[in-house]
C-alpha positions in Angstrom: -14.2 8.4 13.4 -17.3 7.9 15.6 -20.8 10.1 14.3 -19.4 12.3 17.3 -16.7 13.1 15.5 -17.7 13.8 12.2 -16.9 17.5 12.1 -13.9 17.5 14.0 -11.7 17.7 10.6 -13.9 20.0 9.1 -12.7 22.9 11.9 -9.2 21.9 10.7 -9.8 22.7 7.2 -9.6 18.5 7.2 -12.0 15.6 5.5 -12.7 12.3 7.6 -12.6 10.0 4.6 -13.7 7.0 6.3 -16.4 7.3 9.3 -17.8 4.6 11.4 -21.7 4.5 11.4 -22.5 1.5 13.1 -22.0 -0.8 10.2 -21.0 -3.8 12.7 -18.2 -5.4 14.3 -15.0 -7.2 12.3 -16.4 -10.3 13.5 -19.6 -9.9 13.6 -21.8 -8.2 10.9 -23.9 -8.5 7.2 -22.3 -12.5 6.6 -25.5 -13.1 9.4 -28.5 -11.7 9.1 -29.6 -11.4 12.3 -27.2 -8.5 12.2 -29.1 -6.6 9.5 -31.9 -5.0 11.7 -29.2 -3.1 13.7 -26.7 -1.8 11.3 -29.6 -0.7 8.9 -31.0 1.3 12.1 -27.6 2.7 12.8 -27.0 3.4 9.4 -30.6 5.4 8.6 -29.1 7.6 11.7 -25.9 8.1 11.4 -25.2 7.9 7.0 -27.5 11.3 7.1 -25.0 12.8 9.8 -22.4 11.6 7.4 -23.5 13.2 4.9 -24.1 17.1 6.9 -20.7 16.7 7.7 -19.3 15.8 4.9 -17.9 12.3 5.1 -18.0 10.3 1.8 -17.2 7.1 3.0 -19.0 4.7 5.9 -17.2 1.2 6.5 -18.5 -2.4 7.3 -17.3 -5.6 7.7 -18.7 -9.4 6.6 -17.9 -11.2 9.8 -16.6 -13.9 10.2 -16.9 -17.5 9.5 -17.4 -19.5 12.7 -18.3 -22.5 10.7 -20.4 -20.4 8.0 -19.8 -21.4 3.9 -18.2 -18.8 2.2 -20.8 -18.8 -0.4 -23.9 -19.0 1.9 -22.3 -15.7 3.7 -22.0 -14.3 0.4 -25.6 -14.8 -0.1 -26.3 -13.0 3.4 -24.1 -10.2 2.7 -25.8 -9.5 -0.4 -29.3 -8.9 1.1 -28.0 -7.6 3.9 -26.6 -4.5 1.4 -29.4 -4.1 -0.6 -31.3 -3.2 1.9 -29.0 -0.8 3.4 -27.9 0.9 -0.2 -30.8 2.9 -0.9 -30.3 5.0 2.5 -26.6 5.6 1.1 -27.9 5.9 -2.0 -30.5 9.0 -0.8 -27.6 10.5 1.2 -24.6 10.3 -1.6 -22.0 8.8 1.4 -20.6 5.5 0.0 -20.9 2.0 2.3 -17.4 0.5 2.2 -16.8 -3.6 2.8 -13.4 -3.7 4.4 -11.1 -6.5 3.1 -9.0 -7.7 6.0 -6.3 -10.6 5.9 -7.5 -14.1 8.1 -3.8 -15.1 7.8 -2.6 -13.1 10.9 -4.4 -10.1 12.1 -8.1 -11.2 11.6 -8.8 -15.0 11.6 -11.9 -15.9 10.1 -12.6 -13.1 8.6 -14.7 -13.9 5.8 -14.1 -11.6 3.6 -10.3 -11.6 3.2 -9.9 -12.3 -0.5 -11.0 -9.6 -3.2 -12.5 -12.4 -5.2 -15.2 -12.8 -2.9 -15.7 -9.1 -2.1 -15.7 -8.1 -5.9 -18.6 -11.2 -6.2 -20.8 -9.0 -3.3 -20.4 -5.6 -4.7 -21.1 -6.7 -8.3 -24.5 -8.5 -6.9 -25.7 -5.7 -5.1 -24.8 -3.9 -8.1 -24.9 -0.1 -6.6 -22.7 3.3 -7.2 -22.6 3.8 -3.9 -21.6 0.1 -2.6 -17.6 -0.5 -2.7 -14.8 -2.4 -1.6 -12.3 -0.6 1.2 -9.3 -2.2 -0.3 -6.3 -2.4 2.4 -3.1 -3.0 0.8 -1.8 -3.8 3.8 -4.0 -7.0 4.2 -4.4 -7.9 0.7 -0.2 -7.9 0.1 -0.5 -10.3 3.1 -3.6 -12.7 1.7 -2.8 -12.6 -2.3 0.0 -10.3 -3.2 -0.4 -9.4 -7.6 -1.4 -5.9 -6.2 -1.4 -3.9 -9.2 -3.5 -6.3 -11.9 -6.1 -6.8 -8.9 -6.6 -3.1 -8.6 -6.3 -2.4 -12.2 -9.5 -4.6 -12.7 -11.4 -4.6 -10.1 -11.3 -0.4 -9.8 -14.8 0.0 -10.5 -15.6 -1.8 -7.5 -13.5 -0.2 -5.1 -14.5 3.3 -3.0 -11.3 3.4 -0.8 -7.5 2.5 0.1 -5.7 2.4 3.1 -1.8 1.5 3.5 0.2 0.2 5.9 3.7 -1.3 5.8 4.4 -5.0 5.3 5.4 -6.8 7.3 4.6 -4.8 10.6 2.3 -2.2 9.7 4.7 0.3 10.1 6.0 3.4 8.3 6.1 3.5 4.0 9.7 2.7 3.8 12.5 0.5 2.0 12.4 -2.2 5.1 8.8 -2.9 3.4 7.8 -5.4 0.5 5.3 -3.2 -1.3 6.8 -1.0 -4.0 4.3 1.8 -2.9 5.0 4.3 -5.2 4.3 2.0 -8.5 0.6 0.8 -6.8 -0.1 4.4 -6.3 0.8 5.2 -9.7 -1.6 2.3 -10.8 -4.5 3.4 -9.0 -4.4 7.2 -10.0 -3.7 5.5 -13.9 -7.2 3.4 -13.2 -9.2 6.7 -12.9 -9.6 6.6 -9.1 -10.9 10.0 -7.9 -11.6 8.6 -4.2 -8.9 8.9 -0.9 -6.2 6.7 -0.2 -5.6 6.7 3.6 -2.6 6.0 5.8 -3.3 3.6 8.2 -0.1 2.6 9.6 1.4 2.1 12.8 4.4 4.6 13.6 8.0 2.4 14.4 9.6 5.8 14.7 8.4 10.1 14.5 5.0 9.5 13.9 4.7 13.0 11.7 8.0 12.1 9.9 6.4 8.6 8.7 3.3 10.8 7.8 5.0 13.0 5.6 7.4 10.6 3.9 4.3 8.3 3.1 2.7 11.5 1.3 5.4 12.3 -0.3 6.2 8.7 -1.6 2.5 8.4 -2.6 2.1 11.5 -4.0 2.4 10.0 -7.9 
């Protein structure tokens, strides 16, 4: 949701687990530092909104690579967060790196492996720093779902889902065994959200509520 949007949920007895502060575009964001001056402004105005209204999480993106080295966009990425983690860190909202698959939905998407994410995070080295690890992408880019979250929990502030292939609904006509991922994140300690992020094939409320109930370990 949009800073506009922040308390919506709340009058619905709701929590927007994920908000959009101006953290930058898929394609274009901390990987180049020219970016930085603009999401740090957005961020020291809209992570304090976050915050009143009682959003925990605010995502980002690295870019992508348009010819950039993985490890010099590392590098950038790195400063890039260290100077925005303090203002998260002040507020107690967590910044969130989405990974995102560069096989088909996202090309060049830098980071689209949880290697290279994990390697970011760990640098910048901050409670309130994390990974938004999307199932859906990372079943797409490296599969071996379970082991990667199991060690690399610490690292990681949020989940979303989505069936694959598709996107769609939680269901048997999809190659992720959801309900033994769920059970290995809640067995990791996780205390954060796991969203739904699919896209509805069929009832979109039906979908809803058999994904909770399938995830509900």
């Amino acid at each position: 949701m949009q800073p506009e949007q922040y308390d919506v949920p709340r009058r619905y007895g709701l929590v927007c687990t994920m908000g959009y502060a101006g953290g930058g575009e898929i394609g274009k964001a901390l990987n180049r530092m020219e970016n930085h001056a603009a999401i740090e402004e957005a961020f020291r105005k809209n992570i304090p909104l976050a915050a009143k209204a009682g959003v925990p999480n605010v995502i980002t993106f690295s870019g992508n690579r348009a010819g950039m080295a993985d490890d010099e966009g590392a590098r950038n990425t790195i400063a890039g967060l260290n100077r925005l983690k303090k203002i998260a860190e002040d507020q107690g909202v967590t910044i969130c790196m989405e990974l995102l698959n560069s096989k088909r939905d996202h090309h060049d998407y830098m980071c689209d492996h949880t290697g290279w994410g994990v390697r970011v995070v760990q640098e910048v080295n901050s409670p309130n720093v994390k990974l938004l690890y999307d199932i859906y992408h990372m079943q797409i880019m490296e599969g071996d779902l379970i082991t990667t979250i199991r060690e690399n929990i610490k690292w990681i502030g949020h989940f979303h889902t989505g069936g694959v292939p598709g996107r769609h609904e939680l269901n048997g006509s999809q190659e992720v065994q959801w309900d033994g991922v769920m059970r290995a994140i809640a067995d990791a300690g996780f205390s954060g959200y796991v969203a739904h992020e699919f896209v509805p094939a069929g009832d979109p409320m039906e979908g809803l509520r058999k994904a909770v109930e399938l995830c509900d370990v």
